[in-house]
RODO-2510 file (C-alpha; in nm, 4 decimals, decimal comma):
residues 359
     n   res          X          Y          Z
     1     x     0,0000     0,0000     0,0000
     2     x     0,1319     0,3482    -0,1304
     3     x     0,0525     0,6142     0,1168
     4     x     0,2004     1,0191     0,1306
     5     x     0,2773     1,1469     0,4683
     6     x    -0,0636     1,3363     0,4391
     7     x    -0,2753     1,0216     0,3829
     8     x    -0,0780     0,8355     0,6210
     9     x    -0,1946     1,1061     0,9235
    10     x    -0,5542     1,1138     0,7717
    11     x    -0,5599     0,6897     0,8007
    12     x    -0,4276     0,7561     1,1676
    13     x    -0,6575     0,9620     1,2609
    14     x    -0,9842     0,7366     1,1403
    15     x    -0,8153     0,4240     1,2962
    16     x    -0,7227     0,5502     1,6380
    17     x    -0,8865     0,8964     1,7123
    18     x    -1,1160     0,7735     2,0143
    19     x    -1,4011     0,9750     1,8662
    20     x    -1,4477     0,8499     1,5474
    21     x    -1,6157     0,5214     1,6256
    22     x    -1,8678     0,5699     1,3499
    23     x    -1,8420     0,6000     0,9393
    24     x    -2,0283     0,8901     1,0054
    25     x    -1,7568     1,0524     1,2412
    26     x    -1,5181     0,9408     1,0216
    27     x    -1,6330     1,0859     0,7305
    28     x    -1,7170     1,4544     0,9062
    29     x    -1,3234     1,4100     1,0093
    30     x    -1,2767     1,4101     0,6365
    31     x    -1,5293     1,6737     0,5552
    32     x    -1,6611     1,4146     0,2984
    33     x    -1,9566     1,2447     0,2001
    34     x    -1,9793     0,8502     0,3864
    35     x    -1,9902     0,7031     0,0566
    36     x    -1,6893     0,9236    -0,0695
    37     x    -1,4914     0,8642     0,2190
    38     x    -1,5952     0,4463     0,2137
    39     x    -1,4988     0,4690    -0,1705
    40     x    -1,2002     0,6687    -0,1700
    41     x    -1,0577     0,4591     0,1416
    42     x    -1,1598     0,0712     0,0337
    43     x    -0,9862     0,1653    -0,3354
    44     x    -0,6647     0,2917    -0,1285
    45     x    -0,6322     0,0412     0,1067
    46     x    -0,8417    -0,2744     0,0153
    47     x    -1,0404    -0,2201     0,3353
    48     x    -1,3545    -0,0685     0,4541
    49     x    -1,2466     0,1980     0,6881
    50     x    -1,5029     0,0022     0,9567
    51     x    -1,3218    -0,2831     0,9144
    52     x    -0,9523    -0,1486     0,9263
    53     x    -1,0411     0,0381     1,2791
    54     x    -1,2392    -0,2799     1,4080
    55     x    -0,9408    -0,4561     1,2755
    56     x    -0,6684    -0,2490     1,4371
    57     x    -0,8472    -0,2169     1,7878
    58     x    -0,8549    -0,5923     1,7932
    59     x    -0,4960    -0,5865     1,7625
    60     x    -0,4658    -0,3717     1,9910
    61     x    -0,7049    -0,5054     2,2702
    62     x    -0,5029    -0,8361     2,1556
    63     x    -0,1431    -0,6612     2,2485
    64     x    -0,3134    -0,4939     2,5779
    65     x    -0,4270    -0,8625     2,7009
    66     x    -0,1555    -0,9777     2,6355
    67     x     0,0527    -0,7555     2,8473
    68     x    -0,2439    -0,7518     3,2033
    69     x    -0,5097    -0,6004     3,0495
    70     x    -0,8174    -0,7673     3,1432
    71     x    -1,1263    -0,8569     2,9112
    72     x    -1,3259    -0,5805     3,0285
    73     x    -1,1053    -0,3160     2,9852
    74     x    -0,9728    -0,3970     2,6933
    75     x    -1,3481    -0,4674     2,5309
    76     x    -1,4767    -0,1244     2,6270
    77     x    -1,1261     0,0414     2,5410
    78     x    -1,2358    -0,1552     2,1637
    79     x    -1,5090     0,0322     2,1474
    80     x    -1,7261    -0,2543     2,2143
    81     x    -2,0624    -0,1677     2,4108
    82     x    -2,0381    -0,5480     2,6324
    83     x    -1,7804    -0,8183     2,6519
    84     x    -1,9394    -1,0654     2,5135
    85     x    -1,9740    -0,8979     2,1795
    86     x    -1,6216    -0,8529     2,1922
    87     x    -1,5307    -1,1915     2,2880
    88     x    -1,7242    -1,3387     1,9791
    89     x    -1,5494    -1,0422     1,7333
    90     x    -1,1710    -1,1387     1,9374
    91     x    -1,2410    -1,5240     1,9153
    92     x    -1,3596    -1,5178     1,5485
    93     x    -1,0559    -1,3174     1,4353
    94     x    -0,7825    -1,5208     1,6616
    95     x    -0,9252    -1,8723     1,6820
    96     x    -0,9450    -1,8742     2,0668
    97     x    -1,1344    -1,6368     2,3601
    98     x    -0,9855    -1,3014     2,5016
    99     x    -0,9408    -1,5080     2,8211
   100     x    -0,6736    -1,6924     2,6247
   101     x    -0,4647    -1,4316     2,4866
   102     x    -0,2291    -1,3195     2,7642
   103     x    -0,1527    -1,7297     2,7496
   104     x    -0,1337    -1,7965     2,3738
   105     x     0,0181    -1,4887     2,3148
   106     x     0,3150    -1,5126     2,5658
   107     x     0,4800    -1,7696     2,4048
   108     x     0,7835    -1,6543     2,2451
   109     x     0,6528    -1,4735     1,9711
   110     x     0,7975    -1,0997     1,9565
   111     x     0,6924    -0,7737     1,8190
   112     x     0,8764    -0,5597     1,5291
   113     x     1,2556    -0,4712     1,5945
   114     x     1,2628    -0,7053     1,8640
   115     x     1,6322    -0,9411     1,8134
   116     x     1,5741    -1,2291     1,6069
   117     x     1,5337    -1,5927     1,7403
   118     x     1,8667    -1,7688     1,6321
   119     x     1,8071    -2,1434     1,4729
   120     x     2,0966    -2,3664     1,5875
   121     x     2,0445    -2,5263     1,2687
   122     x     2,0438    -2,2527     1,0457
   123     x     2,3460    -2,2399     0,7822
   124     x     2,6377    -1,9842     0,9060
   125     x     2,5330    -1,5911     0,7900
   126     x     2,6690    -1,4176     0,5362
   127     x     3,0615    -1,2825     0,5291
   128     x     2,9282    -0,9754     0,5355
   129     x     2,7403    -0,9715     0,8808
   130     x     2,9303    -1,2055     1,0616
   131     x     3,2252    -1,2552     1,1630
   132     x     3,2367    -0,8926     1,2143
   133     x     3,5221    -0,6863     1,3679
   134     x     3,2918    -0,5761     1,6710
   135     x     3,1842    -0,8338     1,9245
   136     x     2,8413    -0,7739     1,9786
   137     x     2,7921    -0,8008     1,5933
   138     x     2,8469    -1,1701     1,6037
   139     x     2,5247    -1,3792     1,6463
   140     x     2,3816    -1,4044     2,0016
   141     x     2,4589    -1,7210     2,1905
   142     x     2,2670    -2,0241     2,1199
   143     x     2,0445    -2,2627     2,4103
   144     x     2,1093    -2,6236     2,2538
   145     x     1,8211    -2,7242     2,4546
   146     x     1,5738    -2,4599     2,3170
   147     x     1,2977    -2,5316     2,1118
   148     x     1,2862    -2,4697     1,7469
   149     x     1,2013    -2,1147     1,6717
   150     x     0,8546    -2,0290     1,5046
   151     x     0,8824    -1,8727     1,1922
   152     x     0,7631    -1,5419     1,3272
   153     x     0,7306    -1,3200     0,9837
   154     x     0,5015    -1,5600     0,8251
   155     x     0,1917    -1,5985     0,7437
   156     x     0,1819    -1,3534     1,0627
   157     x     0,4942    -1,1036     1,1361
   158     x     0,3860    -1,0213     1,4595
   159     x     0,1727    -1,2357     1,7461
   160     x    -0,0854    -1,0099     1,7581
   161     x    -0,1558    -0,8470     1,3793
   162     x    -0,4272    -1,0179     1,2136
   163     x    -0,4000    -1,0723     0,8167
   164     x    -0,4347    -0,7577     0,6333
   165     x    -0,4838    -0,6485     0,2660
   166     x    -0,3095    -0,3144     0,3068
   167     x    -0,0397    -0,3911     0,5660
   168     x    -0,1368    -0,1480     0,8060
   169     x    -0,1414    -0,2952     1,1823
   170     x    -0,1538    -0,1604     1,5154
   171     x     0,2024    -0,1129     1,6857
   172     x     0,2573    -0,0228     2,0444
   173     x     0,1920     0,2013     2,2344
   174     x    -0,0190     0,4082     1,9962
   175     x     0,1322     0,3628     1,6870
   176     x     0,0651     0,2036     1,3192
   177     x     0,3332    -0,0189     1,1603
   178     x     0,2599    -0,0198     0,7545
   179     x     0,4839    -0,2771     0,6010
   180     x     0,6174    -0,2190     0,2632
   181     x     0,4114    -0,2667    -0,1034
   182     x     0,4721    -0,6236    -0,2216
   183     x     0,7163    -0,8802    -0,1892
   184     x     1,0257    -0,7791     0,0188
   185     x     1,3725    -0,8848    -0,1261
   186     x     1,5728    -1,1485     0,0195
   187     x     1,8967    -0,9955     0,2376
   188     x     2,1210    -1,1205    -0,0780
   189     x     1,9426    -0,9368    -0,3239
   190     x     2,0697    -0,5552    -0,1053
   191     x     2,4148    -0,5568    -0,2601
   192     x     2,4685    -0,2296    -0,0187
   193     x     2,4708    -0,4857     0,2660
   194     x     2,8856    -0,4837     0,3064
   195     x     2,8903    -0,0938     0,3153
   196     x     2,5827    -0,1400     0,5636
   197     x     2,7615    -0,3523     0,8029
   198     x     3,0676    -0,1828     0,7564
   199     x     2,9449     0,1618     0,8601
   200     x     2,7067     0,0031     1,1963
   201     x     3,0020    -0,1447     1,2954
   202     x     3,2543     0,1787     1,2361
   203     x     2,9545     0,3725     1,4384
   204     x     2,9528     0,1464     1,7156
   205     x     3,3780     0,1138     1,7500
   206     x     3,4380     0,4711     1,7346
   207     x     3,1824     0,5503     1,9787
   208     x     3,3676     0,3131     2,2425
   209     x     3,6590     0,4662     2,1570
   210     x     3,5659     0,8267     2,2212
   211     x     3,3444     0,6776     2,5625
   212     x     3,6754     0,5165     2,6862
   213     x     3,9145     0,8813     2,5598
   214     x     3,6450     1,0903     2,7652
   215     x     3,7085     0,8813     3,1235
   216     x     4,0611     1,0901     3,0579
   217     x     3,8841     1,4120     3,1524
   218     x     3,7203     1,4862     3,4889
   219     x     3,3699     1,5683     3,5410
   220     x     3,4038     1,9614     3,5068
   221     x     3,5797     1,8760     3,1374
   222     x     3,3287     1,6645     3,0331
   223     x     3,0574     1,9405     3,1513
   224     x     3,2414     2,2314     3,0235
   225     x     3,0665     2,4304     2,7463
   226     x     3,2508     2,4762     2,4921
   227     x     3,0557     2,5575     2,1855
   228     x     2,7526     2,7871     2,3063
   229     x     2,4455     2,7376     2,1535
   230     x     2,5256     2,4736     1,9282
   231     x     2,2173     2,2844     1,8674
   232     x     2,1994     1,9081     1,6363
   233     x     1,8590     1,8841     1,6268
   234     x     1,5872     2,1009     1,7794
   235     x     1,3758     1,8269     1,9608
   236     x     1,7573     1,7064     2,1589
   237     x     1,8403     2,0626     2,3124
   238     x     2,2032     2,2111     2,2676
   239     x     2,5000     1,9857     2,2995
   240     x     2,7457     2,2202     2,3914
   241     x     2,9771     1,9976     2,5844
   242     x     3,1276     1,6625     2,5481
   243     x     2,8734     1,5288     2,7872
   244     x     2,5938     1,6267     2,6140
   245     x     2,6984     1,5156     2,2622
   246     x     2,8074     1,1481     2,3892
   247     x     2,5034     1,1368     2,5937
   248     x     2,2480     1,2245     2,2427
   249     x     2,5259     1,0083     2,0400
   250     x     2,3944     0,7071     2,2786
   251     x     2,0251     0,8433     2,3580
   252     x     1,9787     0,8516     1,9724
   253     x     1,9645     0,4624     1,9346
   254     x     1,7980     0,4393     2,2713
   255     x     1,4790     0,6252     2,1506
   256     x     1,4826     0,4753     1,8075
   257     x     1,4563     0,0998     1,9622
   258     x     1,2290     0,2041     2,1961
   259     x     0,9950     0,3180     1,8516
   260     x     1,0665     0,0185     1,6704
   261     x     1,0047    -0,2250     1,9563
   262     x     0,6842     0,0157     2,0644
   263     x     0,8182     0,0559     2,4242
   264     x     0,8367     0,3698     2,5998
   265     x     1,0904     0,6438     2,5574
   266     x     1,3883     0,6345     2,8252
   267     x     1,4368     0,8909     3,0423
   268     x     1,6772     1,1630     2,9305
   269     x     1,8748     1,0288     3,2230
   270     x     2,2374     1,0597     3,3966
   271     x     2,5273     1,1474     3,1485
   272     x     2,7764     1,0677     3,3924
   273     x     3,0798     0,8627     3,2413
   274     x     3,0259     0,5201     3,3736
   275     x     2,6367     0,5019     3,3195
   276     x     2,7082     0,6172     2,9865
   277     x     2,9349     0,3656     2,8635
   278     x     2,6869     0,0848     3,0639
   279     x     2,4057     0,2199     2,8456
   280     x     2,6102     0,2199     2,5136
   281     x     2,7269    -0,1445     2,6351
   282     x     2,3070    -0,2196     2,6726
   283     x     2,2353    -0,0577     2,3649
   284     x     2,4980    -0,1639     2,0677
   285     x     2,3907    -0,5263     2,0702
   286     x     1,9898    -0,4504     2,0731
   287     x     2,0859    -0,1692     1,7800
   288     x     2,2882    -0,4363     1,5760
   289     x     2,0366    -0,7272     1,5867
   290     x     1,7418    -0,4685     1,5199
   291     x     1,9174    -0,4023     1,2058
   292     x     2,0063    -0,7523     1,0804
   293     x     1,6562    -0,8292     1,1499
   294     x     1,5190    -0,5627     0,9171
   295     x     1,8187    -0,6780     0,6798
   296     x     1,7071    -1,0375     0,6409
   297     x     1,3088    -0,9869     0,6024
   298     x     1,4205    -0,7128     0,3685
   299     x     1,1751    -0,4394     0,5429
   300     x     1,4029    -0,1568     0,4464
   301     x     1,1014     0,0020     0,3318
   302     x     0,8766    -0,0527     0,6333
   303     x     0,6787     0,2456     0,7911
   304     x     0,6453     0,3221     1,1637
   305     x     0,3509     0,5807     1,2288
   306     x     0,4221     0,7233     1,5438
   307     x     0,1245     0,8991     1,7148
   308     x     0,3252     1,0263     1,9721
   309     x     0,4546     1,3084     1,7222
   310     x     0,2650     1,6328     1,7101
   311     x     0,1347     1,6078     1,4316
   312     x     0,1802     1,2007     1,3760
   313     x     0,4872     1,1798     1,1850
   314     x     0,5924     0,8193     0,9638
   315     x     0,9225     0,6939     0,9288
   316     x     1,0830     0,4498     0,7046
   317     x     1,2556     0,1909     0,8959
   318     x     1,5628     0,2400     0,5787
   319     x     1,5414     0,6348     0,6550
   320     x     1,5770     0,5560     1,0522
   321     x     1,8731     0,4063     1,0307
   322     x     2,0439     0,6382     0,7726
   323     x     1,8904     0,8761     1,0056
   324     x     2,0847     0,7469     1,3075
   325     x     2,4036     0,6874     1,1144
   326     x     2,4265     0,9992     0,9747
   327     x     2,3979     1,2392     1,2734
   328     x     2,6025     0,9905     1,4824
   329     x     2,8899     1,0343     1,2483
   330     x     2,8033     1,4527     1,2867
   331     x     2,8553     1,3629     1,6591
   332     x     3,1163     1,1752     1,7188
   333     x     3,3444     1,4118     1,4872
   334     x     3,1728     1,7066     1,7567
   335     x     3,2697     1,5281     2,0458
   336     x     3,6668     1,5081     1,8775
   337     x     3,7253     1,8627     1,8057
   338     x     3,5865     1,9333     2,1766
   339     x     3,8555     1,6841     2,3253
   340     x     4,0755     1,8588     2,1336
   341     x     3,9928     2,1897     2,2763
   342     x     4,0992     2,0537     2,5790
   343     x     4,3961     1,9092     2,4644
   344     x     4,3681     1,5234     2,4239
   345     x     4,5281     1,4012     2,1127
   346     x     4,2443     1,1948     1,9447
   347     x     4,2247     0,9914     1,5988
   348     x     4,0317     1,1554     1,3467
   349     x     3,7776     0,8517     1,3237
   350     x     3,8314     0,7621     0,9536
   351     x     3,6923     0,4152     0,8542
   352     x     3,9585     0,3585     0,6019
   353     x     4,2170     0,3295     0,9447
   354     x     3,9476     0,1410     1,1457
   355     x     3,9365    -0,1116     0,8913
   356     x     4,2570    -0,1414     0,8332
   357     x     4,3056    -0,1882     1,2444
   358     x     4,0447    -0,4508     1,2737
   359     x     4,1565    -0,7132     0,9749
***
């Protein structure tokens, strides 16, 4: 399904605004007829716009069971007017009762950008992704004993989206995940994937290696402003000391994850030393396997709506991580000339020497 940013806020809005329960509210959100609006959104999506919401809230009441939620709340937070009629809807669309969910549903299966189940069976990965000059790049350990892993991205990528013509599926908290128009390539068929995996694992190497350079300053250093008012982005505040540009350089992939995995945002927390380099150390690994995941179902081209924006923004899970990539490189070159200001004598992070270090 082909969607602008415009039509992608519109379909937001008639699948999760709380008022607009009805085709008639629906269509006054519009300002169009109901049979314009019905029209115009079945041809774009292959769904009534009735049955998209109903659709989506069942995910959702599906995701909300699933994580304490009991049947009652999450019936009435469907929009249903009693809980039976929502048991009948939940059990014809899943193949079991609400009651079931939080059981059926917590066994093993995993929503988007969570890490990949590893099959001990599975034939070794590709030379480019593994073995891989960082540590944390190499697969995750392996239980002998565990059982086979479900093949989690079909017929159903995640446990609790229900088949859909259009792709469009509820994603936590708030959100909408729309997956890509048509088949997704296989990971051999992105012949980018070496300069990928080179450049995530650069990222993650030279960011240790300016974490461990700034434990050579003391706390006032690190603190010390020492380009005023320089701002990266708007939304992260200024990052006029070494602190606060390692702390966004880390916080960055922290908030992205927490997107793609629809948990909550962390806390713009403590930028001491230490608790920085523990929360890079948490981070990398979660960062890498998020992005071999996306690699190998090919779902460069994913979208994440994210209603938490003002207005909802979407973002394509290719442009995320260029996203990411791209000011983290801005960064960690920021966080060098500052060292240098105070006089450390750092590298000048160039891949060509990294590369050359780690073969």
């Amino acid at each position: 399904m082909t969607f602008g940013r415009d039509r992608l806020r519109e379909l937001l809005d008639a699948v999760l605004d709380e008022n607009n329960a009805t085709l008639e509210r629906m269509a006054q959100h519009a300002y169009a007829s109901q049979w314009h609006f019905s029209r115009t959104f079945a041809v774009g999506t292959g769904e009534s716009p009735v049955a998209l919401r109903r659709r989506v809230m069942l995910e959702r009441a599906a995701w909300q069971l699933r994580h304490g939620s009991s049947v009652t709340d999450a019936a009435f937070a469907a929009g249903y007017d009693s809980v039976e009629g929502f048991a009948r809807a939940f059990a014809r669309a899943y193949g079991y009762p609400p009651s079931e969910a939080a059981r059926v549903l917590g066994t093993g299966r995993r929503d988007p950008g969570a890490p990949a189940p590893v099959d001990p069976g599975a034939p070794a990965p590709v030379d480019h992704w593994a073995p891989a000059p960082v540590d944390h790049w190499a697969p995750a350990p392996v239980d002998p004993g565990a059982p086979a892993p479900v093949d989690h991205w079909a017929p159903a990528p995640v446990d609790h989206w229900l088949p859909a013509p259009n792709g469009v599926h509820f994603h936590p908290p708030t959100n909408l995940w729309v997956e890509e128009d048509g088949g997704r390539s296989t990971a051999p068929d992105y012949p980018a994937a070496e300069v990928l995996a080179q450049m995530v694992q650069h990222d993650l190497a030279d960011t240790r290696y300016l974490l461990e350079r700034a434990t050579e300053l003391d706390d006032d250093e690190r603190d010390r402003i020492r380009f005023p008012g320089l701002v990266v982005l708007e939304w992260d505040g200024p990052e006029e000391s070494v602190s606060r540009v390692l702390g966004n350089l880390v916080r960055a992939k922290e908030m992205w994850l927490a997107s793609m995995a629809g948990a909550d945002h962390p806390e713009d927390s403590d930028n001491g030393i230490d608790s920085l380099t523990d929360r890079f150390e948490d981070v990398a690994p979660r960062w890498v396997e998020t992005i071999r995941d996306i690699h190998r179902r090919g779902a460069w081209g994913d979208v994440l709506i994210d209603a938490l924006c003002d207005p909802p923004e979407s973002f394509v899970l290719g442009g995320v991580v260029a996203h990411v990539l791209t000011f983290a490189a801005h960064r960690r070159q920021l966080a060098r000339h500052m060292m240098r200001a105070v006089g450390l004598d750092v590298d000048h992070g160039d891949p060509l020497d990294w590369n050359r270090s780690s073969s």
